[in-house]
N, C-alpha and C positions, 0 to 999 in steps of 0.2 A: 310313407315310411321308407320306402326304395329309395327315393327322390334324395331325403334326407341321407342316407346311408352313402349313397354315392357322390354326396359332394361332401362330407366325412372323408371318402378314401382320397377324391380329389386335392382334397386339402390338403393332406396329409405328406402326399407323394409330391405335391407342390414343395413343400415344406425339406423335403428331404432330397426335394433339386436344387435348391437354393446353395449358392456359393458358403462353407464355413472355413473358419477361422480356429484351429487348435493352438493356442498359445502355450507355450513350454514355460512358466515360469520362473523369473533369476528368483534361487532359493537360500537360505541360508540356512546348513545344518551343522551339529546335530537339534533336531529339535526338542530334546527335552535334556537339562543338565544337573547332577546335584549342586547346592547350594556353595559357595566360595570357591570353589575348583578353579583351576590353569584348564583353560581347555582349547585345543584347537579349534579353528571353525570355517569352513569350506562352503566361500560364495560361488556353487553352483551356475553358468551364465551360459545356457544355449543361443544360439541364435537361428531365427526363423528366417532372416531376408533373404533375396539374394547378394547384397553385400558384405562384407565383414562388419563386426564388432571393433570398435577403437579403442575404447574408453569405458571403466567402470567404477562409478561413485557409489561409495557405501556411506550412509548415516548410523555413524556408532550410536549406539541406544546410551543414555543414561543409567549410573549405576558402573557401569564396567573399567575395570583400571587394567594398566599396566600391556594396554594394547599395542602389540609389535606383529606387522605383518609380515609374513615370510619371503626371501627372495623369489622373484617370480621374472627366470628368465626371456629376454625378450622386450619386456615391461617393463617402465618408468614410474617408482611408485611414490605417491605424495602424502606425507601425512599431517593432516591439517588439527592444530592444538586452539583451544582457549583458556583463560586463567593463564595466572603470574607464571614466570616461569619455574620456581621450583613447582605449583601446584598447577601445571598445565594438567589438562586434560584431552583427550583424541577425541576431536567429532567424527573426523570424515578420513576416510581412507580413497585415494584415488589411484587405480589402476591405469596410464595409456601411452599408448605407443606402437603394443601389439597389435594382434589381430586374432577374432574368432569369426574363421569362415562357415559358409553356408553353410547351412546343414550339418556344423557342428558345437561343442559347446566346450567349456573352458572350467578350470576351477581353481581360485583366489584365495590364499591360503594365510589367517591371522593367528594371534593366539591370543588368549586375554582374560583376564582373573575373574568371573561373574561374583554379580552381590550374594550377603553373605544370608540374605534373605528371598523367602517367593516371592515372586515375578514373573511378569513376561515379558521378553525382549524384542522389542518390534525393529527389524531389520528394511527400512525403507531404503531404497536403492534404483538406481539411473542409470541405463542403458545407451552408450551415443555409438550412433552408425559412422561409417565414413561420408555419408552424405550432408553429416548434421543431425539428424533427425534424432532425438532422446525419447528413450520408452521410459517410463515412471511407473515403476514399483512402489507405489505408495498409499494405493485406496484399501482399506477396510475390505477384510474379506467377503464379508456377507455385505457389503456397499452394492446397489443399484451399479452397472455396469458405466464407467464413465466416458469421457469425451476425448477421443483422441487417443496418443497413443500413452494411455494411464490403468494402470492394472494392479489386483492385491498386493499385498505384502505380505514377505511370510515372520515367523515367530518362532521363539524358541521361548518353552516353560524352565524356570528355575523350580524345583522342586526339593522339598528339602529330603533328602533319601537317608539323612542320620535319624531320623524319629525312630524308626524301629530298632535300634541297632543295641540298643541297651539292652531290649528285652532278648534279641539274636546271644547275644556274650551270655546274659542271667544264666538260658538254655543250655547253652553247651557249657556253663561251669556247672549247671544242676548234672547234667548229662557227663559229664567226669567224671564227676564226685561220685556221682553211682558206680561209674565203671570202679574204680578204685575202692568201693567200699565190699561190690562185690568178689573183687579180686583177691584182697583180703580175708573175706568169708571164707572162696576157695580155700587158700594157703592152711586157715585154721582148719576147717573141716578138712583135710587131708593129711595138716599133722595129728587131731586129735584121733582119725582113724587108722594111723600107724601106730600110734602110742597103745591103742586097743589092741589091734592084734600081735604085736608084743608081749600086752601082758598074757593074753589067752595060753 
C-alpha cells in the first residue's frame, strides 16, 4: 500500500515538472448579443512568442451583414467579399502590416448588423508570426487537442432578448394605471372630506 502511494506522489510531481504550455486565446467579443442589433466586436489577439504578430485573418460567420471594420492605425486592412457586386457579401477581414509584440496583445475593431434570429456565430481566426508560422483558431472547443499550431475557436450567441419585453411594457402600464387610479382616489377622498367638514 506504501509502495503504491509513493509512486502516486511520484507521478504526480513528475507531472507537475513537466514543461506547459498556457495558451491566451484570439477571442472574439462580446459573447452573447440580441437579435438584429449594429453591434461592435473586438478581435482580442495576444501574443505568446518571442516574436511579433504580423497578420490577422478573421472568417466572417454566416448570417452577418453590413460588415465595416474600423480604422486601425498602423494596419493595412483587407476586406475580402463574395457575390455579385450589389449583393457582395464579407467573408474575411484581414488585419497586416503591424505588429503585436511579445508579451502583449492587440485589439481589432468591426462592426456589423447580426441575424435577426438565434444563433451562434463561430469566429474561426489565423494568427501569422513574422517568422511565417500561423496559429489556427479553428478546432471545436470540446475537440480532442489537435496537431500543430491549431486551437478552439471562440463564439458568440445571438439570443433573442425582445421575448420578454411585451410582458416588461404589459407591467408597467398595469403599474401606472394603478398609480393614476390611486391618485385619483386620493384627490376624491380629500375633496369629499372637505366638503364634510364644511357642512359640519
Amino acid at each position: 500500500m506504501k509502495s503504491a502511494l509513493f509512486t502516486i506522489v511520484i507521478f504526480i510531481s513528475f507531472m507537475f515538472m513537466l514543461p506547459t504550455t498556457v495558451v491566451a486565446h484570439v477571442v472574439v467579443s462580446p459573447g452573447e448579443v440580441g437579435v438584429g442589433v449594429r453591434q461592435n466586436f473586438a478581435v482580442g489577439v495576444p501574443n505568446e512568442k518571442d516574436i511579433p504578430t504580423v497578420a490577422v485573418r478573421l472568417v466572417i460567420p454566416e448570417g452577418l451583414e453590413s460588415v465595416t471594420p474600423n480604422v486601425k492605425p498602423g494596419w493595412q486592412i483587407e476586406v475580402i467579399k463574395s457575390g455579385d457586386v450589389e449583393d457582395a457579401k464579407v467573408t474575411e477581414i484581414i488585419w497586416r502590416g503591424g505588429e503585436v509584440g511579445d508579451g502583449l496583445r492587440d485589439e481589432f475593431i468591426f462592426r456589423a448588423k447580426v441575424p435577426t434570429s438565434e444563433t451562434t456565430l463561430v469566429w474561426k481566426a489565423y494568427q501569422t508570426y513574422s517568422d511565417g508560422t500561423v496559429v489556427a483558431w479553428e478546432q471545436e472547443p470540446n475537440a480532442e487537442a489537435g496537431h500543430g499550431e491549431s486551437y478552439p475557436y471562440s463564439t458568440t450567441k445571438v439570443v433573442n432578448d425582445l421575448v420578454n419585453e411585451p410582458t416588461t411594457n404589459s407591467t408597467n402600464a398595469n403599474l401606472a394605471l394603478i398609480a393614476v387610479i390611486v391618485s385619483l382616489a386620493a384627490v376624491v377622498f380629500s375633496t369629499f372630506s372637505l366638503w364634510l367638514s364644511r357642512r359640519q
